[in-house]
C-alpha positions, 0 to 999 in steps of 0.5 A: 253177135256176142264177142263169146260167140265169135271166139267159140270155136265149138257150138252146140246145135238147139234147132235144126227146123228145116235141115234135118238131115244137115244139122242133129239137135244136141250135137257138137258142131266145129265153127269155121269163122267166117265175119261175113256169116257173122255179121249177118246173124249166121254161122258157118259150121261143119255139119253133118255133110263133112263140109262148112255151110252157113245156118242160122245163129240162133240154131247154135249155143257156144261152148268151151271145150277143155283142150284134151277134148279139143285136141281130140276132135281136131286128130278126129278131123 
């Protein structure tokens, strides 16, 4: 996995075949990091449930956030 990958703490998702009612195509998703989930191509993200699971890598592009928009989802948690 890409080091950019792994320092991102905010994805968003591309691919949601087979978890429709987890994961919303275009949506921003929070990652939880998680070496293990890393090392085996997956990552782990609060979905749509309120809690952390494991999805495919390919299914998220990371990003980066400006920090006012960071802060604002973290007060939003």
């Amino acid at each position: 996995m890409k080091k950019r990958e792994e320092e991102s703490r905010f994805v968003v998702c591309v691919c949601n075949e087979g978890y429709p009612a987890s994961l919303e195509v275009r949506k921003i998703y929070q990652v939880v990091p998680d070496t293990d989930a890393t090392g085996h191509r997956y990552l782990r993200v609060v979905d749509e449930s309120g809690e952390d699971y494991v999805y495919p890598a390919h299914f998220f592009v990371p990003i980066s956030l400006p920090q006012s928009l960071e802060k604002a989802f973290a007060l939003a948690a």
